[in-house]
PDB file with one MODEL, atoms N, CA, C and O in Angstrom:
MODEL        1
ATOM      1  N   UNK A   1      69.222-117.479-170.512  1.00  0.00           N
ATOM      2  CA  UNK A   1      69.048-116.590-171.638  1.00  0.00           C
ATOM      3  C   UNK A   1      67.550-116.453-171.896  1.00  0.00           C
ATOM      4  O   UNK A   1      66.901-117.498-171.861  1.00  0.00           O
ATOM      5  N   UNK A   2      67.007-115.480-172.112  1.00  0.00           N
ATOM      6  CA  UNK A   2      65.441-114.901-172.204  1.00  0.00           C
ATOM      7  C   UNK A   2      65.617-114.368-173.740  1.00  0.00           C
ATOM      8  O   UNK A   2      66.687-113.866-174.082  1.00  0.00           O
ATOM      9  N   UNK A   3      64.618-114.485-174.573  1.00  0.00           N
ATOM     10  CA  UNK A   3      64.046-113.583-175.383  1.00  0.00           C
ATOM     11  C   UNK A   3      63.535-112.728-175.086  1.00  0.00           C
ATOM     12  O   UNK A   3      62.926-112.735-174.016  1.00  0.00           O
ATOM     13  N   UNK A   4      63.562-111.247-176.166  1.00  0.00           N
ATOM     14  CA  UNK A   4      63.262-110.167-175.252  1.00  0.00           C
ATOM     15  C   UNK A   4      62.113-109.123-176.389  1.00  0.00           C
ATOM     16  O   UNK A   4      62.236-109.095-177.613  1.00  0.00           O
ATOM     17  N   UNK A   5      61.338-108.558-175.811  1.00  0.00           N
ATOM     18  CA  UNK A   5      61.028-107.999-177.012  1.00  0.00           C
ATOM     19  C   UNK A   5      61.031-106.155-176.838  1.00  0.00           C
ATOM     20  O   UNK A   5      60.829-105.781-175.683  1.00  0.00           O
ATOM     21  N   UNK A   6      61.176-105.387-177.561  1.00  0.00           N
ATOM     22  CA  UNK A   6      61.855-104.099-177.878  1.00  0.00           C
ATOM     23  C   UNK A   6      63.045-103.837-178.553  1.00  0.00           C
ATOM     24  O   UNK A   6      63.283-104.263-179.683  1.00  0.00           O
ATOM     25  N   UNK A   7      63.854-103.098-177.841  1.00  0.00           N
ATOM     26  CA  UNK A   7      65.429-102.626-178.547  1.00  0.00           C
ATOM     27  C   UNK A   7      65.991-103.982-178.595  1.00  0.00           C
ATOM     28  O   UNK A   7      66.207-104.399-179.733  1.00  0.00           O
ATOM     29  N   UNK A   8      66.216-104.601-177.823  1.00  0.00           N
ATOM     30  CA  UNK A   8      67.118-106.069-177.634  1.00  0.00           C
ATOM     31  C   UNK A   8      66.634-107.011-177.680  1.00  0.00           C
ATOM     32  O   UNK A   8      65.508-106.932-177.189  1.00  0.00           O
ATOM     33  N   UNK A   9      67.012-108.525-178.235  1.00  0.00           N
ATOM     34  CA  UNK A   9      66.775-109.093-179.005  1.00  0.00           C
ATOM     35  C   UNK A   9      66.629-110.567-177.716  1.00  0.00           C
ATOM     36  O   UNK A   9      65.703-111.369-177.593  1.00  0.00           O
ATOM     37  N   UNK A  10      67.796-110.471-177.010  1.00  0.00           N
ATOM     38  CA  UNK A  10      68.448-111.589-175.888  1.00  0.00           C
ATOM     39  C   UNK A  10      68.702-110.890-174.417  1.00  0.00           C
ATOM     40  O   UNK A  10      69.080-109.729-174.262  1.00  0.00           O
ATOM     41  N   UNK A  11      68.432-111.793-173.418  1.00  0.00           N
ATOM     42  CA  UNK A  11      68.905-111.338-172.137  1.00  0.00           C
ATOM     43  C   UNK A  11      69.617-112.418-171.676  1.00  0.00           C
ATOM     44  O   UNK A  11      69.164-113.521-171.374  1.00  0.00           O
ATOM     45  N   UNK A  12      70.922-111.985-171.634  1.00  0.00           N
ATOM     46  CA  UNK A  12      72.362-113.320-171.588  1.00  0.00           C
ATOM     47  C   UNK A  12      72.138-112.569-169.380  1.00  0.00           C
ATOM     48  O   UNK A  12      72.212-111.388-169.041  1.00  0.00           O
ATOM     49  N   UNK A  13      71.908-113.679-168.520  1.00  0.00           N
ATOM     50  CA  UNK A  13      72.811-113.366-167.502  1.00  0.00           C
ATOM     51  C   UNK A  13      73.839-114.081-167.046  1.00  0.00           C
ATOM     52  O   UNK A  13      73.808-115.273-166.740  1.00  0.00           O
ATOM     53  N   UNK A  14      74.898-113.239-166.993  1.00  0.00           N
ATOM     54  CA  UNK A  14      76.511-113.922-166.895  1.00  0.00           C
ATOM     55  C   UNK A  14      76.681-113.735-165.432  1.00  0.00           C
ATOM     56  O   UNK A  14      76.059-112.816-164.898  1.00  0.00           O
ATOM     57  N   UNK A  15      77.392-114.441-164.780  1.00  0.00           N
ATOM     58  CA  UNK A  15      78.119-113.925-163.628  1.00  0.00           C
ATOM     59  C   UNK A  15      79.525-114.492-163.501  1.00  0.00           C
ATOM     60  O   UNK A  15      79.659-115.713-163.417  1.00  0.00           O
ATOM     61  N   UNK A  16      80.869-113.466-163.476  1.00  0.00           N
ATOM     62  CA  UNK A  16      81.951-113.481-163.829  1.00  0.00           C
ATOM     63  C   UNK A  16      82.642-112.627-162.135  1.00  0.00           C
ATOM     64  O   UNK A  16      82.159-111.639-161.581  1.00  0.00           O
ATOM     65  N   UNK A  17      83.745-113.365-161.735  1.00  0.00           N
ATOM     66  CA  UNK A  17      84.403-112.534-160.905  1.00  0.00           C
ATOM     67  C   UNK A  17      84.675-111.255-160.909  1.00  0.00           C
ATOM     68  O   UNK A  17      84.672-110.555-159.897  1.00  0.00           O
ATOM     69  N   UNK A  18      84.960-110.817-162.200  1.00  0.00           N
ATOM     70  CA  UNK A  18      85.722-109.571-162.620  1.00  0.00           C
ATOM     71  C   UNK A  18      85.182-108.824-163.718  1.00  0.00           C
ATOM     72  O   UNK A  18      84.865-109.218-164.841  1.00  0.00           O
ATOM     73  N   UNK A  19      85.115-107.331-163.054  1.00  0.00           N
ATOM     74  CA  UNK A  19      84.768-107.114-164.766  1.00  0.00           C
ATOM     75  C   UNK A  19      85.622-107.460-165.673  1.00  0.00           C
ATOM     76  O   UNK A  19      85.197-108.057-166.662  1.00  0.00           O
ATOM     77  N   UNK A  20      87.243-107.121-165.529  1.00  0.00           N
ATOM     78  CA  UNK A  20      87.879-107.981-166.461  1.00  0.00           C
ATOM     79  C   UNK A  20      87.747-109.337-167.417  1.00  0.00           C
ATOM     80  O   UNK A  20      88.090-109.390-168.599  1.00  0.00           O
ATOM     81  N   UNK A  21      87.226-110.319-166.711  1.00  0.00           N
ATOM     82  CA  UNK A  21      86.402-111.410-167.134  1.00  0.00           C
ATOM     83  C   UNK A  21      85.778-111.408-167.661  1.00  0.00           C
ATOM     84  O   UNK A  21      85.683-112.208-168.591  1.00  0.00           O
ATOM     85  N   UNK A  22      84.608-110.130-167.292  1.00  0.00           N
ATOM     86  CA  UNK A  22      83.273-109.782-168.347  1.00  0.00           C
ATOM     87  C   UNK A  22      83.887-109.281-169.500  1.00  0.00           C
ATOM     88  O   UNK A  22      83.714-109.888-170.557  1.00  0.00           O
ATOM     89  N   UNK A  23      84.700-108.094-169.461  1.00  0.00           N
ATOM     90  CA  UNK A  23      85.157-107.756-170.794  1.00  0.00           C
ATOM     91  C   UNK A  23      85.733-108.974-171.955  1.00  0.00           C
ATOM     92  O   UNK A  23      85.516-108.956-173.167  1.00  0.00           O
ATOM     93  N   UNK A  24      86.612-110.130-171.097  1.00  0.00           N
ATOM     94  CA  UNK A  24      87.059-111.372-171.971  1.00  0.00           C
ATOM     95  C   UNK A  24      86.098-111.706-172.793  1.00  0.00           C
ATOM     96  O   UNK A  24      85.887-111.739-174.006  1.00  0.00           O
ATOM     97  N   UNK A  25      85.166-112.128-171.033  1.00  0.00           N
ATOM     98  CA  UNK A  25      84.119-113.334-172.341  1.00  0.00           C
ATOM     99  C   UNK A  25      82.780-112.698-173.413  1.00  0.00           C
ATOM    100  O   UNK A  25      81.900-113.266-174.060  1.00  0.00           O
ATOM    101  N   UNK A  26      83.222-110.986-173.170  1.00  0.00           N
ATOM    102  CA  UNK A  26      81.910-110.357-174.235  1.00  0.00           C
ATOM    103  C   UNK A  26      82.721-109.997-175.176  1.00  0.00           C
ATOM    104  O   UNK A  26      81.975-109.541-176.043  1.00  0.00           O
ATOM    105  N   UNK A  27      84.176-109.890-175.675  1.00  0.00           N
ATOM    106  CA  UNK A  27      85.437-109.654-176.616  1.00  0.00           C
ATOM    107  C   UNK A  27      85.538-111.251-176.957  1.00  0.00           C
ATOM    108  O   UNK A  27      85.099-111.569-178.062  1.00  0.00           O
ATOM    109  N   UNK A  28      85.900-111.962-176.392  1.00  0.00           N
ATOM    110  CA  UNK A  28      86.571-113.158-177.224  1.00  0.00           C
ATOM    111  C   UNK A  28      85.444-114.215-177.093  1.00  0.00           C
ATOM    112  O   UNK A  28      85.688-115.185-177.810  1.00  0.00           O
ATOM    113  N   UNK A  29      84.284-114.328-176.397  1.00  0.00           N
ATOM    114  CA  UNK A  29      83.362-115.304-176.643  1.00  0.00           C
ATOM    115  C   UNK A  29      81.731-114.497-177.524  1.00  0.00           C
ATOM    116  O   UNK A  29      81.461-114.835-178.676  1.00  0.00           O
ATOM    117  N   UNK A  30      80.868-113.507-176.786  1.00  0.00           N
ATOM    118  CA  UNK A  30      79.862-113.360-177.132  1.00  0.00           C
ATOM    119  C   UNK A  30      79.807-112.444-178.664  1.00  0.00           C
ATOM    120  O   UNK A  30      78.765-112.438-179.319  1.00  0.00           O
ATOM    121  N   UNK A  31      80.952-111.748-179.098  1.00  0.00           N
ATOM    122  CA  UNK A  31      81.547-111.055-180.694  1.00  0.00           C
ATOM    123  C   UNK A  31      81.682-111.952-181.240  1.00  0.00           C
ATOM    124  O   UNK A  31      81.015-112.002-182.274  1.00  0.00           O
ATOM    125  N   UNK A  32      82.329-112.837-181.019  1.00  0.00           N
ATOM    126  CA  UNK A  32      82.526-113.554-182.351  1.00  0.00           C
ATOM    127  C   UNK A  32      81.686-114.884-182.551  1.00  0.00           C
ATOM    128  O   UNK A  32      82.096-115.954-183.000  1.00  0.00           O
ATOM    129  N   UNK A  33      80.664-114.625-182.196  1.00  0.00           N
ATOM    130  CA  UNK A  33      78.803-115.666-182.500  1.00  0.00           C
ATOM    131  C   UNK A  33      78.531-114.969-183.700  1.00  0.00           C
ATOM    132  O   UNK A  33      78.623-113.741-183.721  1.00  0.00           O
ATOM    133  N   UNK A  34      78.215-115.598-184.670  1.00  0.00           N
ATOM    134  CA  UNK A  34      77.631-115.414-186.188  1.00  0.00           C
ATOM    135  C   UNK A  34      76.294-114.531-185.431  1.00  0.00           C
ATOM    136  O   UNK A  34      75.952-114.761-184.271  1.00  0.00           O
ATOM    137  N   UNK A  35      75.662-113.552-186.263  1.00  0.00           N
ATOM    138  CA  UNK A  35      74.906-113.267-185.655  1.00  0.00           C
ATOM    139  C   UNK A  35      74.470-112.181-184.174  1.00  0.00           C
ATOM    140  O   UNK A  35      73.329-111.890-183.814  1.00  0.00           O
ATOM    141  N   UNK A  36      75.559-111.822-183.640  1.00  0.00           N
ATOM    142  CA  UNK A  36      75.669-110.882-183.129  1.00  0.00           C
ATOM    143  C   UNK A  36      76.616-109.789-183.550  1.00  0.00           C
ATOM    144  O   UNK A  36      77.680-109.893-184.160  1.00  0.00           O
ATOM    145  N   UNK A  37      75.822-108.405-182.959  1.00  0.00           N
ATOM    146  CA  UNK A  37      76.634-107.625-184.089  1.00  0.00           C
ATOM    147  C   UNK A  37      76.603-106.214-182.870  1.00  0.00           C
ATOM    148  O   UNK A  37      77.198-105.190-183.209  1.00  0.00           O
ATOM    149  N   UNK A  38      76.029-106.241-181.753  1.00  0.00           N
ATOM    150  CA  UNK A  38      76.111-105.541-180.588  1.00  0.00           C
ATOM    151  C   UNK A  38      75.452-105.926-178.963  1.00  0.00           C
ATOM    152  O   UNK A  38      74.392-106.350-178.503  1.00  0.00           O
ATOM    153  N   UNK A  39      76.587-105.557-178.532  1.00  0.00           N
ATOM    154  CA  UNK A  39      76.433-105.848-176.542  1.00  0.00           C
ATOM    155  C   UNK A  39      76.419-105.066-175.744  1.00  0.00           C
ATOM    156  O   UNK A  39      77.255-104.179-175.569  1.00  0.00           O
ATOM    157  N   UNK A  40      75.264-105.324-175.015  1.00  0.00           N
ATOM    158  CA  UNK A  40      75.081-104.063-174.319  1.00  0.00           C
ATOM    159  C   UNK A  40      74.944-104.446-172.885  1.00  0.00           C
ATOM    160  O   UNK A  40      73.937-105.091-172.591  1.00  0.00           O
ATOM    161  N   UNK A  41      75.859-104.129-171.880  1.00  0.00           N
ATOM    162  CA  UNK A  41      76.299-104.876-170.315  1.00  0.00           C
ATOM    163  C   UNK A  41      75.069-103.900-169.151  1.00  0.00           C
ATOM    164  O   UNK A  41      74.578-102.825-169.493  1.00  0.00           O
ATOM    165  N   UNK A  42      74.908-104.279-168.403  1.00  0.00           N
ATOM    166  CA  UNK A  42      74.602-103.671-167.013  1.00  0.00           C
ATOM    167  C   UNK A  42      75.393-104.794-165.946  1.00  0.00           C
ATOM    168  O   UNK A  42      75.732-105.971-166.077  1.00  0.00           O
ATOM    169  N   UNK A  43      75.510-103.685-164.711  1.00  0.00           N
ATOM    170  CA  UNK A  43      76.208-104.210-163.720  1.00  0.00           C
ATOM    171  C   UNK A  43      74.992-104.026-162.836  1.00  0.00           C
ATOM    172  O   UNK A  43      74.168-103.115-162.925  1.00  0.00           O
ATOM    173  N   UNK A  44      75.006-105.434-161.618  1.00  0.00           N
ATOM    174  CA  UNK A  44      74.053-105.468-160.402  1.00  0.00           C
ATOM    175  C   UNK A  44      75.382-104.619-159.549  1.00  0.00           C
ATOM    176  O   UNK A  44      76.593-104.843-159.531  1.00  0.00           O
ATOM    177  N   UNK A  45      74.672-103.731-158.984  1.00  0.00           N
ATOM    178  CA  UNK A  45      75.805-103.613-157.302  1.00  0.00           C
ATOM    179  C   UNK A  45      74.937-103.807-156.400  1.00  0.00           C
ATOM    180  O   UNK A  45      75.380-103.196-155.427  1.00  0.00           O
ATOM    181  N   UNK A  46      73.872-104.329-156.087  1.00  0.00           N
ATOM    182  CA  UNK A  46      73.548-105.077-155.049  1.00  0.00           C
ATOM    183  C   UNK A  46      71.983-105.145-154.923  1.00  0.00           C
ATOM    184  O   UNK A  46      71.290-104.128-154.890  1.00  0.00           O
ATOM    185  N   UNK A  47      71.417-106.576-154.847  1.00  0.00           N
ATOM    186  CA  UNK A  47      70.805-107.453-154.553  1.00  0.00           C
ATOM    187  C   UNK A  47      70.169-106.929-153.513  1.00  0.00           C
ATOM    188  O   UNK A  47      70.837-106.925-152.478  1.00  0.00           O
ATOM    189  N   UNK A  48      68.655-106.300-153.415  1.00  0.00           N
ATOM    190  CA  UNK A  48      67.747-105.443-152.225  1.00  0.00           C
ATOM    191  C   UNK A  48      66.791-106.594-152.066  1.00  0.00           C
ATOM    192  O   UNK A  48      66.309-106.789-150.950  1.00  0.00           O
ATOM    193  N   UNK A  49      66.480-107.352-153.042  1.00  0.00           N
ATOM    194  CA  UNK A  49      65.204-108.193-152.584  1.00  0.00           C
ATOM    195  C   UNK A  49      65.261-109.422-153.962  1.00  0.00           C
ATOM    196  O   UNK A  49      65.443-109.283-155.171  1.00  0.00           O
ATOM    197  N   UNK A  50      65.022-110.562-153.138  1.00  0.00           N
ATOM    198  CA  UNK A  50      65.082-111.636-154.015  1.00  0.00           C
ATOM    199  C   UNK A  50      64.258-111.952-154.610  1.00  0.00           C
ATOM    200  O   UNK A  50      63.234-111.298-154.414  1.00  0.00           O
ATOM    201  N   UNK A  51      64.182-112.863-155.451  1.00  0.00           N
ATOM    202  CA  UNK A  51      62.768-113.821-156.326  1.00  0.00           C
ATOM    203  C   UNK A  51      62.036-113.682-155.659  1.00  0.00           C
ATOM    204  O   UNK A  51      62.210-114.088-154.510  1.00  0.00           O
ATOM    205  N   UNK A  52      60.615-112.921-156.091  1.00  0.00           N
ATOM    206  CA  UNK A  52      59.196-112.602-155.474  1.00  0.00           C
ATOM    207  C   UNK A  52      58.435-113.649-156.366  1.00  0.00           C
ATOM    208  O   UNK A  52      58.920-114.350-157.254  1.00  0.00           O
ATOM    209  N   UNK A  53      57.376-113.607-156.012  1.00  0.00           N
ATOM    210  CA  UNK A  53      55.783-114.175-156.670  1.00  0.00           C
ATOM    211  C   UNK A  53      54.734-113.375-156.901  1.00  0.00           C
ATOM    212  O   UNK A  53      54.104-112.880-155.966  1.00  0.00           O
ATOM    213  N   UNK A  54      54.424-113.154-158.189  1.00  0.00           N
ATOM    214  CA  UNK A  54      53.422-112.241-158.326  1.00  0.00           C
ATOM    215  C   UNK A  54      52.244-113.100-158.152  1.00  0.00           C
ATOM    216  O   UNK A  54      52.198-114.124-158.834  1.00  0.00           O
ATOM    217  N   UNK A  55      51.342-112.851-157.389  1.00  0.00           N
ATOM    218  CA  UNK A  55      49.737-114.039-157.423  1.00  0.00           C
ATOM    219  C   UNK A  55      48.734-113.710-158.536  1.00  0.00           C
ATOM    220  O   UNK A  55      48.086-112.666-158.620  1.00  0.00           O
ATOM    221  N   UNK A  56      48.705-114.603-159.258  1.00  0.00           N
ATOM    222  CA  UNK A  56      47.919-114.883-160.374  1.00  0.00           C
ATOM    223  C   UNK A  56      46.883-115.848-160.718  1.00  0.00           C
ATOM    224  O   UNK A  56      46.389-116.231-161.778  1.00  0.00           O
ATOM    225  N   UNK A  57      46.681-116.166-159.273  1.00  0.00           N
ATOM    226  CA  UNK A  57      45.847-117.482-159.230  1.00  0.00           C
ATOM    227  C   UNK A  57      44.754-116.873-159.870  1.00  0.00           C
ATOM    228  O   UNK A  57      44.393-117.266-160.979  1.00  0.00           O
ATOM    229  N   UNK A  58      44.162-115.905-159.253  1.00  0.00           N
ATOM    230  CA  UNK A  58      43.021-114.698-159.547  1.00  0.00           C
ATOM    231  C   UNK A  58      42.871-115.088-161.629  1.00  0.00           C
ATOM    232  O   UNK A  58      41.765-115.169-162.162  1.00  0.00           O
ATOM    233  N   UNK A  59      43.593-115.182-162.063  1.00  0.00           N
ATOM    234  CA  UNK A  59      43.581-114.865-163.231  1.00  0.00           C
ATOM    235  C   UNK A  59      43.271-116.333-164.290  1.00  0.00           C
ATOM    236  O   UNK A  59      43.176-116.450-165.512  1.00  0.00           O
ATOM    237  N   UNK A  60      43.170-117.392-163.071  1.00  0.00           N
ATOM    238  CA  UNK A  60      42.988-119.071-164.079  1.00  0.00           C
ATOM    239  C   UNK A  60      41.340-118.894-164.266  1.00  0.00           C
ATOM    240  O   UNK A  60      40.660-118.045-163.690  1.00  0.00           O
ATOM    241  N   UNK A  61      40.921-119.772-165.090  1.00  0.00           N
ATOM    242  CA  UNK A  61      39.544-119.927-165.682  1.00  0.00           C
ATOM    243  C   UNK A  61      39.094-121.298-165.041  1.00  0.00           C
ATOM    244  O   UNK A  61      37.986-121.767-165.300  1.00  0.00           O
TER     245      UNK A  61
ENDMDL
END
């Protein structure tokens, strides 16, 4: 889970077999958290390139 800053508040990443599943656990688990009051989903359909490294060494003092 990430803090986020703009429109959205949280970045939940779930990974669930099914969307069915996803619909469960964002209906009967992530609604009814005190405190949330809207969910907003994206779907991956597929994975082009993995965890990179941006180089920032350039940038230490």
């Amino acid at each position: 889970c990430w803090t986020m800053t703009g429109d959205y508040d949280f970045l939940l990443h779930v990974m669930v077999p099914s969307v069915d599943e996803l619909n469960a656990f964002v209906m009967h688990r992530l609604m009814r958290l005190d405190g949330v009051r809207d969910v907003h989903t994206q779907l991956v359909l597929q994975n082009i390139k993995g965890p990179g490294h941006v180089p920032l060494g350039h940038l230490r003092r």
